[in-house]
N, C-alpha and C positions, 0 to 999 in steps of 0.2 A: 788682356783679352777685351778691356773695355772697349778701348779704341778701336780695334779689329771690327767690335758689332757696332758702332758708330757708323765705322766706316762704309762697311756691307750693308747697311741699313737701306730700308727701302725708298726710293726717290719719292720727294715730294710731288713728281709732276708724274705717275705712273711707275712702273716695277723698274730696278733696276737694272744697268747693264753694266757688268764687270768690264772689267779694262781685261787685256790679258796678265800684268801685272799681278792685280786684283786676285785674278783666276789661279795665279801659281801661289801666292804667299798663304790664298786656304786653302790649294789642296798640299802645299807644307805642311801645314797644320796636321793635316787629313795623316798623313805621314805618321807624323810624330806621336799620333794618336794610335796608330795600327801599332804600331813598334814597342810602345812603354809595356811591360808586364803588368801584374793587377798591385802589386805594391806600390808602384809609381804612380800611381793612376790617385791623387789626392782628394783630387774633387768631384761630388758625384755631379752625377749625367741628374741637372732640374734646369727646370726655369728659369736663365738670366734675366736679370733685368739692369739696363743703363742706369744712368744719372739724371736721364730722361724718362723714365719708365717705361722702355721700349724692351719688351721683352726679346729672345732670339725667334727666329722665325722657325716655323714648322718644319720645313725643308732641310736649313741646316741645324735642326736639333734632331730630326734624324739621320742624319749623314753622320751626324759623329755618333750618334749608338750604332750606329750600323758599323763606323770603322773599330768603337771603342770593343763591340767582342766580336771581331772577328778574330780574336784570341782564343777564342772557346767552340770555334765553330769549326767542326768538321767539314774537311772537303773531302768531294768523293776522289776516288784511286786516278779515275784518270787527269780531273785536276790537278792532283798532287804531284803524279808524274809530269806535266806539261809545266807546271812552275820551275818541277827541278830541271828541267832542260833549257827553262828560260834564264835561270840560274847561274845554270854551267854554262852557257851562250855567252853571257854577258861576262861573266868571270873569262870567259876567252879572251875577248875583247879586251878586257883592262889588261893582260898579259902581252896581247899583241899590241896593243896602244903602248906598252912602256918602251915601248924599241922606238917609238916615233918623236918626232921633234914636241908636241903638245906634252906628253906624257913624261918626256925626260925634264922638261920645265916645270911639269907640275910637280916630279919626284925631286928635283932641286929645291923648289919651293917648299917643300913641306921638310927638308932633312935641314934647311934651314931656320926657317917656324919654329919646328920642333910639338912642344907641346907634353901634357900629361903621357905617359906612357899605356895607353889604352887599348888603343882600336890599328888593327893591322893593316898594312899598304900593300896591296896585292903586287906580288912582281917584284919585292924588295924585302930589304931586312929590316925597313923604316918599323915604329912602334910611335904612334901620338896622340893624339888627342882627336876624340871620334869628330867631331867636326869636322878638325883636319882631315884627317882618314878619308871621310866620307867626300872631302869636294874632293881630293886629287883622284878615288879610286875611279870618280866620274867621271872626271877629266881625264886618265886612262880607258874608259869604257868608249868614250864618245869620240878617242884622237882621231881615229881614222874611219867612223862611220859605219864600225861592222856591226856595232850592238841591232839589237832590233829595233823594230818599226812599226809605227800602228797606223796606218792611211787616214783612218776615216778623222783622227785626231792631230792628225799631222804631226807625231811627237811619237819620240823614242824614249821608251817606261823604262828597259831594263837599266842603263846609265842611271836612274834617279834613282829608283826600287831600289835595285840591291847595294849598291855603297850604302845610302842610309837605312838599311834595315839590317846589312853588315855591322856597322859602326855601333848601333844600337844595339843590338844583339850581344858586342862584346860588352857593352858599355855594362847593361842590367843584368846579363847572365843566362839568356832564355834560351829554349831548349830551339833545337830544329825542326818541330814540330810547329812551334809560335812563329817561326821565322816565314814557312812556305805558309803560315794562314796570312801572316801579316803583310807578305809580298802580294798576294794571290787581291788582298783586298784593294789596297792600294795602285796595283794594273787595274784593276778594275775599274775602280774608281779615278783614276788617274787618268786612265782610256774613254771615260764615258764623259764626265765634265767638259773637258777639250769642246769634245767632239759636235755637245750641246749646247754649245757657245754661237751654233749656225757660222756661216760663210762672211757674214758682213765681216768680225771681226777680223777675220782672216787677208780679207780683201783687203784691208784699214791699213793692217802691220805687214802686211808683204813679208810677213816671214813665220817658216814653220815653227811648235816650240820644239826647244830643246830642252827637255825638266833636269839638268842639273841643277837647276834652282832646289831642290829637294834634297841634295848634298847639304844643304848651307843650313 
């Protein structure tokens, strides 16, 4: 994580400005932090500080207590309903994606891979290793562009959301209760960062994201 607050650290010449890069590998993070159970969860939520004695900044030391319980945090009914249909939406999608040419490459790839026998491949009889699991179920979610879509962020959540918080979920054992807070946070938050990235960035890279980066 050192390198990560090096990294993100603030510019010397004023605030800084993330890359889009930049943007997906902490809300990965952001991820994998929603997802872990409280056993997993080693180290507490204080104060870093670098090699520089640059502490984490305000912003993202609450971004990650904010992802780290949303474990324990109730959503109201109709939340919880609107996740389970974004859910089941997306689990559509990785099904209809495995008929297609992406999907059948990415299920080739991974019965070749292989891997720990962990985490499930939707559409198949595959069984491997939640990493694995998690890029191909994406790569199934997103073959043919049915999953959902978020405008104002130019980025389709459910592809990223649910493979990784699928693969996780088998990996640590959590219930499906932890599974729709953990998804519910991470759209969330996955939807809003994008979005507050403003238009330059957008204009830069001529192209919308696509968060299967949050498979990996």
């Amino acid at each position: 994580m050192r390198h990560l607050r090096n990294k993100y650290g603030p510019a010397e010449n004023g605030g800084a400005i993330l890359s889009r890069r930049e943007m997906l590998e902490l809300a990965g993070l952001a991820v994998a932090t929603a997802a872990l159970p409280p056993g997993a969860v080693m180290a507490k939520l204080s104060p870093s500080r670098d090699s520089n004695g640059q502490g984490v900044s305000p912003v993202m030391d609450r971004l990650s207590r904010y992802m780290s319980e949303a474990r324990d945090r109730a959503l109201p009914d109709e939340v919880a309903e609107k996740t389970k249909q974004h859910i089941l939406d997306t689990l559509a999608a990785m099904i209809s994606g495995s008929e297609l040419t992406p999907g059948r490459a990415a299920l080739q790839f991974v019965g070749a891979y292989g891997g720990k026998e962990v985490a499930t491949v939707v559409a198949s009889k595959i069984v491997c290793g939640p990493i694995e699991a998690a890029l191909t179920n994406g790569v199934l979610a997103h073959a043919d562009e049915t999953d959902d879509s978020h405008a104002p962020s130019q980025s389709h959540p459910g592809c990223a959301v649910v493979p990784a918080a699928l693969a996780a979920g088998e990996r640590f054992g959590i219930r499906g209760t932890h599974l729709l807070r953990a998804g519910r946070a991470v759209w969330h938050q996955g939807n809003t960062l994008p979005a507050l990235r403003g238009a330059r960035l957008r204009r830069r890279t001529a192209l919308h994201d696509d968060p299967r980066w949050t498979a990996i």
